[in-house]
PDB file of N, CA, C and O in Angstrom:
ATOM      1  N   UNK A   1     -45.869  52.797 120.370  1.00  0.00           N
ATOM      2  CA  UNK A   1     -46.188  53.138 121.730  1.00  0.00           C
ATOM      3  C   UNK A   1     -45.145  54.129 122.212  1.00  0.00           C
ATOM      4  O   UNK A   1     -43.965  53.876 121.970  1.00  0.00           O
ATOM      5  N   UNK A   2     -45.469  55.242 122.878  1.00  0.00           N
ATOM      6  CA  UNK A   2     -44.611  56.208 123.789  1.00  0.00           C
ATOM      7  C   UNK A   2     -44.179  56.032 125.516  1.00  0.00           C
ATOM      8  O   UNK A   2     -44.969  55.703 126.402  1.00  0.00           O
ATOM      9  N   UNK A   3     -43.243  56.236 125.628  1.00  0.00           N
ATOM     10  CA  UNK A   3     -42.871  55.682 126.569  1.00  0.00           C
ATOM     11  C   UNK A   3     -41.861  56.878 127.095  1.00  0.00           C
ATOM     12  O   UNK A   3     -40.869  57.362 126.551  1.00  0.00           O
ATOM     13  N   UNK A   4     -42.556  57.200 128.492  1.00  0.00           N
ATOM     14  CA  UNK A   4     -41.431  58.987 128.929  1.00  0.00           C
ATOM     15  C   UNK A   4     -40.899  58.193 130.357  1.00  0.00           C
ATOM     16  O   UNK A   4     -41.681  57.906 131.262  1.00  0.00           O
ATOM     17  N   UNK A   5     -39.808  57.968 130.386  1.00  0.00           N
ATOM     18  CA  UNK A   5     -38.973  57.937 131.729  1.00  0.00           C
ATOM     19  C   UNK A   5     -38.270  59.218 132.486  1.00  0.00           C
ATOM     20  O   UNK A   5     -37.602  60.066 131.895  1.00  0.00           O
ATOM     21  N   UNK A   6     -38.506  59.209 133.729  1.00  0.00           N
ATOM     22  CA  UNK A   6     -37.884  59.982 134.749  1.00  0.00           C
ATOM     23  C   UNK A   6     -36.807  60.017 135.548  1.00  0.00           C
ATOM     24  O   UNK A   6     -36.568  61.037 136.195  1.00  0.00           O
ATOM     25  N   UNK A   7     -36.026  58.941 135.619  1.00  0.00           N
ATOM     26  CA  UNK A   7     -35.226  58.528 136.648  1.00  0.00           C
ATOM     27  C   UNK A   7     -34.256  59.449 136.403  1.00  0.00           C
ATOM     28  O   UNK A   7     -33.924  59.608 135.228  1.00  0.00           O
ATOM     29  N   UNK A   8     -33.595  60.253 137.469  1.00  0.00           N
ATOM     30  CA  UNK A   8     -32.240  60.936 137.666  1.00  0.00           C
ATOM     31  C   UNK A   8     -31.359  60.303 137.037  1.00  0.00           C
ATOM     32  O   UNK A   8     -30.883  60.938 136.096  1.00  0.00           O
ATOM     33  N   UNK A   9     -30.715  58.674 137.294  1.00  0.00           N
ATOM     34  CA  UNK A   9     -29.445  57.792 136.838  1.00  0.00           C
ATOM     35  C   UNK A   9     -29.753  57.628 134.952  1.00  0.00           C
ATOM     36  O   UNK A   9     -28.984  57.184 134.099  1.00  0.00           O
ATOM     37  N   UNK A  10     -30.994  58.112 134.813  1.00  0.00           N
ATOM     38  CA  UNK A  10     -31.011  58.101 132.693  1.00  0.00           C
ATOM     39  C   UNK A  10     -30.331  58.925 132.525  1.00  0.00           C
ATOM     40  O   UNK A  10     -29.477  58.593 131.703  1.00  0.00           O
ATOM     41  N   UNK A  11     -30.182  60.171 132.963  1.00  0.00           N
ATOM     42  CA  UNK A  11     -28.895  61.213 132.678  1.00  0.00           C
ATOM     43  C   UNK A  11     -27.829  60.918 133.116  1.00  0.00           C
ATOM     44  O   UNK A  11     -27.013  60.755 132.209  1.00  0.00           O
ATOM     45  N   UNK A  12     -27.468  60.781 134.014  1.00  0.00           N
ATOM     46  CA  UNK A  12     -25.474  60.197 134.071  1.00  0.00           C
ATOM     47  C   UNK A  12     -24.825  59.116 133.449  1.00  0.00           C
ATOM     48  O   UNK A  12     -23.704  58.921 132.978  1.00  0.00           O
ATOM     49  N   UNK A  13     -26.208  58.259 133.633  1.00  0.00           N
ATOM     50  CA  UNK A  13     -25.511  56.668 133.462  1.00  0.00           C
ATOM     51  C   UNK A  13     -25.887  56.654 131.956  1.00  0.00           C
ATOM     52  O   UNK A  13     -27.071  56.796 131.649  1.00  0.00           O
ATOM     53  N   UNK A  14     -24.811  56.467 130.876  1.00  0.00           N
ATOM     54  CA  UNK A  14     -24.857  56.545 129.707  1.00  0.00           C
ATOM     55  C   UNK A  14     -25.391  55.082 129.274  1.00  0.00           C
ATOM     56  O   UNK A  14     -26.302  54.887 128.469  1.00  0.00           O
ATOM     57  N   UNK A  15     -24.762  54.238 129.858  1.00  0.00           N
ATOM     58  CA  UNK A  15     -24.561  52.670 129.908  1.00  0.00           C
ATOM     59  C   UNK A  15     -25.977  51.885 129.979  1.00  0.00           C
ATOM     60  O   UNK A  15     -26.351  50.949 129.272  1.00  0.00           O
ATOM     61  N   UNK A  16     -26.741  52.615 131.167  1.00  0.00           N
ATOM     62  CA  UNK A  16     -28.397  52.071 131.658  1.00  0.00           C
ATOM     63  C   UNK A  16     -29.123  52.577 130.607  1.00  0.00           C
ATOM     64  O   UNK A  16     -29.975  51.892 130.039  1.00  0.00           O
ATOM     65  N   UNK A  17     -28.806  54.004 130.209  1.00  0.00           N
ATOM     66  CA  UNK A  17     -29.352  54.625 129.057  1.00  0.00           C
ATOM     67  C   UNK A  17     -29.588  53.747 127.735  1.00  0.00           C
ATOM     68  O   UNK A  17     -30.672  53.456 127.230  1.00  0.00           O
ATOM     69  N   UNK A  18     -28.697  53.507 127.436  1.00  0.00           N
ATOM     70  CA  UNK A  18     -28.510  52.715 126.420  1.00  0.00           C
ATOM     71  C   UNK A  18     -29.461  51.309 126.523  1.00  0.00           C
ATOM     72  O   UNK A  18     -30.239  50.707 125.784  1.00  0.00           O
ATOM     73  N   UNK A  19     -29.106  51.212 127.418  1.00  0.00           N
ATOM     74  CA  UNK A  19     -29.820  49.502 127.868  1.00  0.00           C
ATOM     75  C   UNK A  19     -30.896  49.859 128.045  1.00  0.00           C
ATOM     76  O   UNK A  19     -31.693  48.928 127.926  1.00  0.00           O
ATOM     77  N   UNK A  20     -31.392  50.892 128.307  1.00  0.00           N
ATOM     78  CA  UNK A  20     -33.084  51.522 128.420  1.00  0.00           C
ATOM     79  C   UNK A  20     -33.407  51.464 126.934  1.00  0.00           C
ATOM     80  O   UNK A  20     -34.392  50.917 126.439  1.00  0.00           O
ATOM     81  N   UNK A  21     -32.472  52.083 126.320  1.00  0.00           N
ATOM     82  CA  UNK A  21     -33.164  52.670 124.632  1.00  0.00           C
ATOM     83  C   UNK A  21     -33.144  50.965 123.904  1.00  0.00           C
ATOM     84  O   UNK A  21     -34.188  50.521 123.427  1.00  0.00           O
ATOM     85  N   UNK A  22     -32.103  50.288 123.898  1.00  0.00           N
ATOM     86  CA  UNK A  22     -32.383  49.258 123.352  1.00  0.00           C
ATOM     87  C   UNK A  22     -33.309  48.184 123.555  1.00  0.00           C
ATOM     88  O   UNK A  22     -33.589  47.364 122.681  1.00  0.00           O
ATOM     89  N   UNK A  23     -33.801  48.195 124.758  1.00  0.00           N
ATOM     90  CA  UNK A  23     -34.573  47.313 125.185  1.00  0.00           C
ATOM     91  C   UNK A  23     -36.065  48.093 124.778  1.00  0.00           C
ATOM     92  O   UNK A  23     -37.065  47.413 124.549  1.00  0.00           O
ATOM     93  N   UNK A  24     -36.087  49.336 124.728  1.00  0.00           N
ATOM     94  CA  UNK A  24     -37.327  50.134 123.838  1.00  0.00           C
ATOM     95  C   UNK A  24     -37.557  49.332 122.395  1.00  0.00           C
ATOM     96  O   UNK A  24     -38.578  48.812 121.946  1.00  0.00           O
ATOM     97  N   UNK A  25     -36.242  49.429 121.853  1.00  0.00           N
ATOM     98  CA  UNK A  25     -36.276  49.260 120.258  1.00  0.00           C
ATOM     99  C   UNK A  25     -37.242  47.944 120.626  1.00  0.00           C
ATOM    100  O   UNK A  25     -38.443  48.046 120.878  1.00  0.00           O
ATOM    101  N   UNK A  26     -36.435  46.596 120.606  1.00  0.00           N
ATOM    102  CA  UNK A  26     -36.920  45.316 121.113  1.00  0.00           C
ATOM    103  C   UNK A  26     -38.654  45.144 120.843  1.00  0.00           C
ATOM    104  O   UNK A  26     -39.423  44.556 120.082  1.00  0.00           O
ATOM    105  N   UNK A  27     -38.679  45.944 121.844  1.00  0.00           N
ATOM    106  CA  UNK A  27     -40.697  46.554 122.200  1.00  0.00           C
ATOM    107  C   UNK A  27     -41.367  46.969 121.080  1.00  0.00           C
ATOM    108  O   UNK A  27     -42.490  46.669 120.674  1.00  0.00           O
ATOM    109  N   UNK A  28     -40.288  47.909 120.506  1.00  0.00           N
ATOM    110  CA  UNK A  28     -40.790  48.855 119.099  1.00  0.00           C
ATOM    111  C   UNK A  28     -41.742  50.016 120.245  1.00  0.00           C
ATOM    112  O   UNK A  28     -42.963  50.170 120.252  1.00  0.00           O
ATOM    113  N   UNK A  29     -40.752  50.684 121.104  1.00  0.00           N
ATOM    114  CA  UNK A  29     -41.515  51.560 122.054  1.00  0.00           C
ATOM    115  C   UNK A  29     -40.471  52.619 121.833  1.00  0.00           C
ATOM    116  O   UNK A  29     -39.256  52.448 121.933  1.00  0.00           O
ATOM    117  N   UNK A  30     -41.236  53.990 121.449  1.00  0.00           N
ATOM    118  CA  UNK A  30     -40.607  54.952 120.923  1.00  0.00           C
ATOM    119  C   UNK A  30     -40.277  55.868 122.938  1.00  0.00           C
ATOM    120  O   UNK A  30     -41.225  56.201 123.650  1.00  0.00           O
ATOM    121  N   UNK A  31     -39.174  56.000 123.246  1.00  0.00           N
ATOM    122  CA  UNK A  31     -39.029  56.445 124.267  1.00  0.00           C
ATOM    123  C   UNK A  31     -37.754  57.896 124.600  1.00  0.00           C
ATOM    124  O   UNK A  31     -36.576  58.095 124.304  1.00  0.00           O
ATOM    125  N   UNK A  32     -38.974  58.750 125.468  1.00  0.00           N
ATOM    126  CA  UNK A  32     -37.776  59.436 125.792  1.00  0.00           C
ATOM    127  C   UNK A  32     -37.959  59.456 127.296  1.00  0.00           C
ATOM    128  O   UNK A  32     -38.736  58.945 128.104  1.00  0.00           O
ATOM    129  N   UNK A  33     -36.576  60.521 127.335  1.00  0.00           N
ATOM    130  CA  UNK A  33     -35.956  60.624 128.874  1.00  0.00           C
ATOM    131  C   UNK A  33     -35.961  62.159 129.380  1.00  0.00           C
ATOM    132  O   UNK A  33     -35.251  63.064 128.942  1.00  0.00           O
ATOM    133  N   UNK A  34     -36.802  62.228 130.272  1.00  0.00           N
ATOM    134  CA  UNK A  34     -37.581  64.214 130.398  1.00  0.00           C
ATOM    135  C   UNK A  34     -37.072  64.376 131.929  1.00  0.00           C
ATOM    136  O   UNK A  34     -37.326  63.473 132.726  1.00  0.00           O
ATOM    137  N   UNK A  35     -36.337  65.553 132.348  1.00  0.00           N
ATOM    138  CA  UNK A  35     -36.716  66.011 133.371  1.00  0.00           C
ATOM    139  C   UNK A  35     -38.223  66.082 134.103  1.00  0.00           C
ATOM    140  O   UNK A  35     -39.297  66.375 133.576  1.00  0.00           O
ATOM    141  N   UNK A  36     -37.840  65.580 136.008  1.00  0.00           N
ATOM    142  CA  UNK A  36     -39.087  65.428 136.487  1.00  0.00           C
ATOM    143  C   UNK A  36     -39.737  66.860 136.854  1.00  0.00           C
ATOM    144  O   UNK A  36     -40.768  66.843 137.527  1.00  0.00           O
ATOM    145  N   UNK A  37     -39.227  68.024 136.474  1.00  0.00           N
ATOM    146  CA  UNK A  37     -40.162  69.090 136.562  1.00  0.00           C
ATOM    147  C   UNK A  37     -40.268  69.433 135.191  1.00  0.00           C
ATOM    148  O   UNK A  37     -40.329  70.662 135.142  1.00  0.00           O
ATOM    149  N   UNK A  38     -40.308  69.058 134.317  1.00  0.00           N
ATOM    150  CA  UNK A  38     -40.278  69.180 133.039  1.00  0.00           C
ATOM    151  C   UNK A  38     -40.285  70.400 132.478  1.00  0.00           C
ATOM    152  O   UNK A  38     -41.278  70.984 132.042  1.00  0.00           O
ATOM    153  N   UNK A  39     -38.629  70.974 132.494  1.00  0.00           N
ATOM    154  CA  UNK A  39     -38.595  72.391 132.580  1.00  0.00           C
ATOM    155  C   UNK A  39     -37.955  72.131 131.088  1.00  0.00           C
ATOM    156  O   UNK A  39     -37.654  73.262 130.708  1.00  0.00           O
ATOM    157  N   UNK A  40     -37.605  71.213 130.074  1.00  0.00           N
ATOM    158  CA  UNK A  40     -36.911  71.478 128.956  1.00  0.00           C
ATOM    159  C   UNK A  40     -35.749  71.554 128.928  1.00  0.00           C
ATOM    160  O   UNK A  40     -35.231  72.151 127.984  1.00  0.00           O
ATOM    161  N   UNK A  41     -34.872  70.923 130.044  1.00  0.00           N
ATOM    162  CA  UNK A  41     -33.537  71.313 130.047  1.00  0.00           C
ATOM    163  C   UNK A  41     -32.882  70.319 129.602  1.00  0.00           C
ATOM    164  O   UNK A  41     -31.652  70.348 129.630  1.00  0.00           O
ATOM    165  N   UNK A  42     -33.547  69.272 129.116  1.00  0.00           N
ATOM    166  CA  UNK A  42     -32.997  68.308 128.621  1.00  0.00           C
ATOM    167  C   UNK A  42     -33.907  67.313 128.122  1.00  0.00           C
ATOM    168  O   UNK A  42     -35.041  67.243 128.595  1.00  0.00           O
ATOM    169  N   UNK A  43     -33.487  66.469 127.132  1.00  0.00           N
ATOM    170  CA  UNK A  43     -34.415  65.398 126.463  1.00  0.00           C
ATOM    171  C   UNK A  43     -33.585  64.498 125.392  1.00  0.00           C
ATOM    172  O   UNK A  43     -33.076  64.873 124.336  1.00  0.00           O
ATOM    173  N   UNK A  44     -33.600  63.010 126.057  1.00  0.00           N
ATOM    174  CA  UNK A  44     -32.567  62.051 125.379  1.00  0.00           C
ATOM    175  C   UNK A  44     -34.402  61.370 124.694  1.00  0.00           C
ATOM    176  O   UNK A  44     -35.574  61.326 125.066  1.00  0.00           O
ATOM    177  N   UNK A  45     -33.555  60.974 123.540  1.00  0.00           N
ATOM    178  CA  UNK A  45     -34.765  60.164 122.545  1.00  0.00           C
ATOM    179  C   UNK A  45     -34.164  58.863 122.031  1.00  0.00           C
ATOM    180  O   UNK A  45     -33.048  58.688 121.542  1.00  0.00           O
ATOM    181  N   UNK A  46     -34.850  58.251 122.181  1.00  0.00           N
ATOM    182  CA  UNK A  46     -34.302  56.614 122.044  1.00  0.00           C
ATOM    183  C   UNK A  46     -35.187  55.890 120.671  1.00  0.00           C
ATOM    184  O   UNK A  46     -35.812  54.849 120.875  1.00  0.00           O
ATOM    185  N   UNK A  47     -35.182  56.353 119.666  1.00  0.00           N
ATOM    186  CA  UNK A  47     -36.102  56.307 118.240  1.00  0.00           C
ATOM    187  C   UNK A  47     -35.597  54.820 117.864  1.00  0.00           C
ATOM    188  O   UNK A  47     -35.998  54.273 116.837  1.00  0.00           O
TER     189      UNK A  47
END
């Protein structure tokens, strides 16, 4: 399953990040983390 989060605090907060991606694994939910105008300026992947 894919799973795209938006929240502003997935980019600063390294810590929530993490606790986002692991709690993906858990799921077996392949997730990333996209800017909300989705201009490409960034993209964390939580595999």
């Amino acid at each position: 399953m894919l799973n795209a989060e938006y929240q502003e605090e997935l980019i600063t907060n390294t810590a929530k990040r993490q606790s986002l991606c692991d709690a993906a694994a858990k799921e077996d939910f392949s997730t990333l983390i996209l800017p909300v105008m989705l201009d490409d300026s960034f993209r964390y992947s939580c595999s």
